[in-house]
C-alpha positions as CSV (number, residue, x, y, z in Angstrom):
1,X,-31.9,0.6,91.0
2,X,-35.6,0.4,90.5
3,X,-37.7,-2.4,90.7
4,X,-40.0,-2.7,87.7
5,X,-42.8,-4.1,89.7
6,X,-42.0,-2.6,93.4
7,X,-42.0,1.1,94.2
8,X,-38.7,0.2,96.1
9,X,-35.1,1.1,95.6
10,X,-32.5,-0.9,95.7
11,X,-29.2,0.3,97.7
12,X,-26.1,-1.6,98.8
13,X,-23.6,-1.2,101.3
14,X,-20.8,-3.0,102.7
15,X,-18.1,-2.4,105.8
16,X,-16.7,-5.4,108.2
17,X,-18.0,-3.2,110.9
18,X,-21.5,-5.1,110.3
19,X,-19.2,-8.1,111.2
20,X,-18.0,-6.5,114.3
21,X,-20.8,-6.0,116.0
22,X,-22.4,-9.1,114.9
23,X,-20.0,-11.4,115.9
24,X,-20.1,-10.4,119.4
25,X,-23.1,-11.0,119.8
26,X,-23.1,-14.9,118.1
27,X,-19.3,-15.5,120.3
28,X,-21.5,-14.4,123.2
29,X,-24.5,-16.8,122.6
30,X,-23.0,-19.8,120.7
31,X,-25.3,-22.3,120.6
32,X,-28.4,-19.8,119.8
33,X,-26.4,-19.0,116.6
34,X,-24.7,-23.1,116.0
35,X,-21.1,-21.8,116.7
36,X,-19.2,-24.1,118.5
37,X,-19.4,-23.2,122.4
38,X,-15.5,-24.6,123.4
39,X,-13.9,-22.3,121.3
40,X,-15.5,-19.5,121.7
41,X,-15.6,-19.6,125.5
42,X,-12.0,-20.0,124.8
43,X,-11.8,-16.7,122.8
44,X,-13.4,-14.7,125.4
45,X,-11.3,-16.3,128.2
46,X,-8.5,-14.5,126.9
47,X,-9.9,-10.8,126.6
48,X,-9.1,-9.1,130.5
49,X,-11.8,-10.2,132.7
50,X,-12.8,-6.2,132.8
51,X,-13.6,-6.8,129.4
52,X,-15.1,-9.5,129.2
53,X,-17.6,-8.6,131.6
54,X,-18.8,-5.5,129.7
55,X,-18.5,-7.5,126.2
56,X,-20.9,-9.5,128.0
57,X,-23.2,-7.0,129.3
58,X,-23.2,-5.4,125.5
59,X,-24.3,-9.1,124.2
60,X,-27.1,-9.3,126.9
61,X,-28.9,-6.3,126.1
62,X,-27.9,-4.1,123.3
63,X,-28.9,-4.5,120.1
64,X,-26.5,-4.3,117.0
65,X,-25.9,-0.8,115.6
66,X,-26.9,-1.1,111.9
67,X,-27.3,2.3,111.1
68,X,-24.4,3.5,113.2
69,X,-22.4,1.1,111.2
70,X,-23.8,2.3,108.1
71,X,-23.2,6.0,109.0
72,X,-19.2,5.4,109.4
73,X,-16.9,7.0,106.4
74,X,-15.6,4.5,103.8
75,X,-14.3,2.0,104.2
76,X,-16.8,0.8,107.2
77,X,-14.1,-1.4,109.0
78,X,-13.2,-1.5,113.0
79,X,-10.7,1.5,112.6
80,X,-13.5,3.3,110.8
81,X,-16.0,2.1,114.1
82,X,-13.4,2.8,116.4
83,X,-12.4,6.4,115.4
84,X,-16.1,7.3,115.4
85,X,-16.6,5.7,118.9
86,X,-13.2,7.7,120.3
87,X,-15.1,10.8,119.3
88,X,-18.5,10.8,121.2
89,X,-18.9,11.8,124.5
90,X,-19.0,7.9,126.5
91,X,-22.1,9.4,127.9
92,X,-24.1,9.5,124.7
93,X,-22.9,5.9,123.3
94,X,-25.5,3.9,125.1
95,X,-28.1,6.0,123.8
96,X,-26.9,6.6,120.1
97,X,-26.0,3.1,119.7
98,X,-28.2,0.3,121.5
99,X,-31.7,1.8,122.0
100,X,-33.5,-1.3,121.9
101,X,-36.0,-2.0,119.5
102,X,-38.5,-3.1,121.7
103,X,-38.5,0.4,122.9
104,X,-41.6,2.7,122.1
105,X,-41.1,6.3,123.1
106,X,-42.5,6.1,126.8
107,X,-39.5,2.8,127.4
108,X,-37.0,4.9,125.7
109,X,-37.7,7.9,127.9
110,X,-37.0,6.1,130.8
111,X,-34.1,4.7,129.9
112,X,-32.6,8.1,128.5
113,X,-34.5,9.2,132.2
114,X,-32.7,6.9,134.6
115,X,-30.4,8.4,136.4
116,X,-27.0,7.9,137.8
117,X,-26.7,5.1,140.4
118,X,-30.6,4.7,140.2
119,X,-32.0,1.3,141.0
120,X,-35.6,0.2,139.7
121,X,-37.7,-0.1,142.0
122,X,-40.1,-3.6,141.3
123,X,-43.3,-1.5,140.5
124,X,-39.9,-0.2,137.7
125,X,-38.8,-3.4,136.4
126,X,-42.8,-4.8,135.4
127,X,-43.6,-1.8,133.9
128,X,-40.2,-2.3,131.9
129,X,-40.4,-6.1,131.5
130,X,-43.5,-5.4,129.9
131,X,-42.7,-3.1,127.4
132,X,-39.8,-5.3,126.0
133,X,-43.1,-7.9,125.8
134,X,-41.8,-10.2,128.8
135,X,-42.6,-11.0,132.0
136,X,-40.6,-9.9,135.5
137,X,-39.8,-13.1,137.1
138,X,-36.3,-15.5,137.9
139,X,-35.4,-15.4,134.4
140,X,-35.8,-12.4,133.2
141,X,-34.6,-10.5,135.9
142,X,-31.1,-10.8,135.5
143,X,-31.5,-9.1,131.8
144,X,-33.6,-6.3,133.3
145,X,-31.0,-5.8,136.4
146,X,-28.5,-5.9,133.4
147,X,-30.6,-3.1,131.7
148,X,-31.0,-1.2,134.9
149,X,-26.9,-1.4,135.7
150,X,-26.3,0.1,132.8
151,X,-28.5,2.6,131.5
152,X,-27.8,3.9,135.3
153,X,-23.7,4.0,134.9
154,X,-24.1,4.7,130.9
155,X,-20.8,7.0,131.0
156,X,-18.9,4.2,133.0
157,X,-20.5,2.0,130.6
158,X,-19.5,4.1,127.1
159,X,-15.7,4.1,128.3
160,X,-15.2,0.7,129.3
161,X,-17.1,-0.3,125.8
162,X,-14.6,1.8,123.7
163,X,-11.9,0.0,125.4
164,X,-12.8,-3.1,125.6
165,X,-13.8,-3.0,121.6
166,X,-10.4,-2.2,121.1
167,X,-9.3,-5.6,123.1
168,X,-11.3,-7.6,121.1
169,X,-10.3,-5.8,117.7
170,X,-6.4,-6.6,118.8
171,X,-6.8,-10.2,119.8
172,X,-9.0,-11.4,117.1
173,X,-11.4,-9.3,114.9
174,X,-8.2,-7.4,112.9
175,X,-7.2,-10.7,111.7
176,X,-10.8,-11.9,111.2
177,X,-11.9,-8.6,109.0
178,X,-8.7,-9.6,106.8
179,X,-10.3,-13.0,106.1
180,X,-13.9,-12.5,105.6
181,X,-13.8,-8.8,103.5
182,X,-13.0,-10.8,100.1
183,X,-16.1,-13.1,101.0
184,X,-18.2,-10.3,101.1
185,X,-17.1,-8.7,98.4
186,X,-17.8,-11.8,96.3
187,X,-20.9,-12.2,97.5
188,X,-22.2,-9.2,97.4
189,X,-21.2,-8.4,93.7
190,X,-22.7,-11.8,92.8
191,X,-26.3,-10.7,94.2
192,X,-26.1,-7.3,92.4
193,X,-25.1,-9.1,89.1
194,X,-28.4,-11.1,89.8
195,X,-30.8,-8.1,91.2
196,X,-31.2,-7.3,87.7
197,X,-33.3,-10.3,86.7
198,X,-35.1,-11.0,89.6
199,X,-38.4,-9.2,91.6
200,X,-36.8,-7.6,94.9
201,X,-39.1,-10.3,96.9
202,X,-37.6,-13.6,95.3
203,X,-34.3,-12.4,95.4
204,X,-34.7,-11.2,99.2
205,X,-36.0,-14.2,99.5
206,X,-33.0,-16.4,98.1
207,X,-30.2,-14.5,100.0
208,X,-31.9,-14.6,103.2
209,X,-32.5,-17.8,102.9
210,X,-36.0,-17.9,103.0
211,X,-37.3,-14.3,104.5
212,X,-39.9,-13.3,102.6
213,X,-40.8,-9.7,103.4
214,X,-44.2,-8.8,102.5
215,X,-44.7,-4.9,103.2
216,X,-42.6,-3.4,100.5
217,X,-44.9,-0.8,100.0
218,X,-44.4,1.3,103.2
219,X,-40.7,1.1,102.3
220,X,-39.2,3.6,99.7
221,X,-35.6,2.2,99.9
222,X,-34.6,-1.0,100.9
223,X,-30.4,-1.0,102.0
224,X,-28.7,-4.4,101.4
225,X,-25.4,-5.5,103.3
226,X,-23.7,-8.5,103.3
227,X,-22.8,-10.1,106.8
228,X,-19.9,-13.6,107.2
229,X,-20.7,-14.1,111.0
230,X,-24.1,-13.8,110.6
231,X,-25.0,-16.2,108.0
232,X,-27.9,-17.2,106.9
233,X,-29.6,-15.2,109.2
234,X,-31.2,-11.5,108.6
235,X,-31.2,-8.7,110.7
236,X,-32.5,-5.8,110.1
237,X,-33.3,-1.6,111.2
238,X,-35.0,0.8,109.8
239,X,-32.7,3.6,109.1
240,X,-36.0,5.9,109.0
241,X,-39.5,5.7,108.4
242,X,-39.1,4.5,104.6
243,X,-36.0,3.0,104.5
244,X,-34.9,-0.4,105.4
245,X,-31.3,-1.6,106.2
246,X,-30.9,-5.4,105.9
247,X,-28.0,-7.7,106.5
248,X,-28.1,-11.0,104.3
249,X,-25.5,-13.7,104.7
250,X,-22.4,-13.9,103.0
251,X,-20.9,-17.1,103.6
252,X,-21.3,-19.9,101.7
253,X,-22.5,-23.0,103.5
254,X,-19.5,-24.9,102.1
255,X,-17.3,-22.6,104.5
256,X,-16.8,-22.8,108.0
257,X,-17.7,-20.1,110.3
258,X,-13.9,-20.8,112.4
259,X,-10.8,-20.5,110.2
260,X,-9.6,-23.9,109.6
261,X,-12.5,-25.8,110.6
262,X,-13.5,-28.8,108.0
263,X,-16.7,-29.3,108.6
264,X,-19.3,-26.5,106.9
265,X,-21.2,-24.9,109.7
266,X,-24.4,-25.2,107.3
267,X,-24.2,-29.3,107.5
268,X,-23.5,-29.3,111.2
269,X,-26.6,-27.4,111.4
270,X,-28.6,-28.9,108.7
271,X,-27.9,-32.4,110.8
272,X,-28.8,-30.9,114.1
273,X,-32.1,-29.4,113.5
274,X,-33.3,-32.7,111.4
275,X,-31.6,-35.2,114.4
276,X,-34.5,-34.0,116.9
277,X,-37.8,-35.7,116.3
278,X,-39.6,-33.0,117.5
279,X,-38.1,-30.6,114.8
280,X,-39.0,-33.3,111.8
281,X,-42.2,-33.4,113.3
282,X,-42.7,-29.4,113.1
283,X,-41.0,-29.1,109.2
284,X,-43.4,-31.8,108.3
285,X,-46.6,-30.1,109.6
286,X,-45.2,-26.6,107.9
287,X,-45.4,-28.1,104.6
288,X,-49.0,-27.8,104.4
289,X,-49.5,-24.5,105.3
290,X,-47.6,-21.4,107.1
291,X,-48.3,-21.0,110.8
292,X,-47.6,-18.9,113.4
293,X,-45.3,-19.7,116.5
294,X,-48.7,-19.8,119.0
295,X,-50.4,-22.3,116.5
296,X,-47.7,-24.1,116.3
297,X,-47.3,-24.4,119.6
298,X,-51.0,-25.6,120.2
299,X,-51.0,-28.1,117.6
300,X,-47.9,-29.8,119.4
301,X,-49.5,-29.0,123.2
302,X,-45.9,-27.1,124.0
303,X,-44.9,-24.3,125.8
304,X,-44.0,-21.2,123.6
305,X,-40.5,-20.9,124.3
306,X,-40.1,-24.6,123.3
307,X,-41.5,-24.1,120.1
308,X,-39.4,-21.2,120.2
309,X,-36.4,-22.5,120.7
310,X,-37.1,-25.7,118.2
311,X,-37.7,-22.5,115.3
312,X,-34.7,-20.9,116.0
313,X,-32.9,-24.0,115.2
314,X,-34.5,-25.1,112.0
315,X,-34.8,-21.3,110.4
316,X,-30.7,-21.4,111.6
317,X,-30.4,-24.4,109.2
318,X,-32.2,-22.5,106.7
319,X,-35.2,-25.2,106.8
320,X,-37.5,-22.3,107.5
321,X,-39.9,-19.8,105.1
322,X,-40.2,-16.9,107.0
323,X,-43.0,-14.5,106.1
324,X,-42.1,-11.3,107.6
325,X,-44.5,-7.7,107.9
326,X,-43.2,-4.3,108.9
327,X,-44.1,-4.7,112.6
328,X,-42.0,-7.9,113.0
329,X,-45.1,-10.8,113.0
330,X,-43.7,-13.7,111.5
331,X,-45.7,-16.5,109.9
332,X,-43.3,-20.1,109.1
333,X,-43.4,-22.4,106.6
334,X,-40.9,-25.5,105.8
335,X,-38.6,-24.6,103.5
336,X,-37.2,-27.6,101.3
337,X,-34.6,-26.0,99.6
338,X,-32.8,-25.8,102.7
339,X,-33.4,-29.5,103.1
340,X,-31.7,-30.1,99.8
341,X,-28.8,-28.0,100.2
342,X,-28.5,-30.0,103.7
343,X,-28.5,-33.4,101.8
344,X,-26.3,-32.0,99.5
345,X,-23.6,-30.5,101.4
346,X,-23.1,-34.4,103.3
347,X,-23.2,-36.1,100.1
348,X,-20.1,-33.8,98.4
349,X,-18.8,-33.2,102.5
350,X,-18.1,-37.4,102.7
351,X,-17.3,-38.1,99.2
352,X,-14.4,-35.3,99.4
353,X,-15.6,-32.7,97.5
């Protein structure tokens, strides 16, 4: 599908594979993603401590495998993710898989480069801290140590991934995939029946709620895949140097992210993000004008991360406009539709509807 005013095309995709891998890494950071922390500390309680540990090691510094996901034979489900793992050397996982995308060629060298057993030295982990665009200090060693474990052990690693994968398939993500695959499928034949009469940009724009991605022309084919767990977010990897694969949520915010839960994740959020002052205080400033997150932060006279953190929570509650280029710079703007969706999910959520 062409685009009558964008030189882009238009390809879709689907596979609870994308699910996977993305809700790994939301069980394994809760409250950066609004799920609720109790239950799923209690879901990872129950996976072998073995596993866990290297579940948690994948959640801390891998990134999610979009384009290994989308290279799977049909249909793109676990069994699909797991076959493909079971054939690849265990070596080559960590390096096929979860290159991270901070890495330029001279960081990805050196991770390929380290070898077995090797620990950084200090001079190792600056040089390395930097490239990912951090700093080396208390907090962010950890991560880098993390990084360092094990891109130095990656064959240990690549085993004890397959296997733990396979635990968390068999105690919740085969019954999981079963749920959420007719969601997708809704949702994503309801955006192609709308592609047709709406500009790629608006209607990128309206199932990302509210990513606006403004360098269309360096990108010959944009991929579109619907994700459940990680609604309403976006993620995002290009597949090459002209095409784009994107995940857009797929779960409505009347639906909870845990079976059987009542209460729609997307009012718990909505009341969150609007019950800290702070955060009013930030939508109401980005109604006059977009801003980035170091403007922002000088207006209010807070540290970055704050300002950060405060983001992450309204753009989670789909109160954010995000203007996004090709190299990742992202410009913010209030977004009142989410605002309105928020109000109107409480007024139907308490009137029983």
């Amino acid at each position: 599908m062409m685009n009558p005013l964008i030189n882009t095309k238009m390809q879709w995709d689907i596979g609870t594979a994308y699910d996977l891998f993305v809700s790994l890494r939301i069980i394994h950071s809760p409250d950066e993603f609004g799920l609720r922390e109790s239950w799923a500390i209690s879901l990872i309680n129950r996976l072998p401590k073995e596993h866990h540990e290297v579940l948690h090691q994948y959640a801390t510094i891998c990134q999610i495998p979009l384009g290994f996901v989308y290279s799977l034979d049909e249909p793109k489900d676990a069994a699909q993710a797991m076959k493909r793992l079971r054939s690849m050397d265990p070596e080559a996982i960590l390096e096929k898989l979860f290159i991270p995308s901070w890495a330029n060629s001279e960081a990805r060298a050196f991770l390929i480069n380290t070898q077995k057993g090797q620990k950084w030295t200090t001079k190792e982990f600056k040089k390395i801290a930097q490239q990912a665009g951090s700093e080396d200090n208390k907090y962010t060693r950890p991560i880098f140590e993390t990084y360092n474990s094990v891109w130095a052990n990656r064959r240990d690693f690549g085993v004890q991934f397959v296997e733990a994968l396979q635990a968390y398939i068999d105690l919740f993500f085969d019954e999981e995939e079963k749920r959420i695959l007719p969601v997708l499928e809704e949702e994503l034949s309801h955006v192609k029946m709308r592609a047709g009469s709406r500009p790629l940009p608006a209607m990128l724009e309206e199932i990302t709620a509210g990513v606006r991605y403004l360098d269309f022309a360096k990108v010959s084919e944009i991929i579109l895949a619907p994700t459940f767990w990680g609604a309403p977010l976006m993620f995002w990897e290009s597949i090459d140097n002209f095409r784009l694969l994107v995940l857009f949520g797929a779960r409505p915010g009347s639906m909870s992210l845990i079976a059987g839960d009542i209460v729609p994740d997307g009012l718990m959020r909505g009341l969150k993000a609007m019950a800290d002052p702070t955060r009013l205080r930030i939508f109401r400033y980005l109604a006059n004008a977009p801003q980035n997150a170091e403007d922002i932060a000088l207006f209010f006279r807070l540290r970055l991360p704050t300002i950060n953190h405060h983001l992450s929570q309204l753009r989670l509650a789909g109160l954010l406009q995000v203007f996004l280029d090709s190299n990742g710079v992202k410009m913010y703007a209030a977004r009142f539709e989410g605002f309105n969706e928020t109000q109107d999910l409480l007024n139907r959520f308490v009137h029983g509807e």
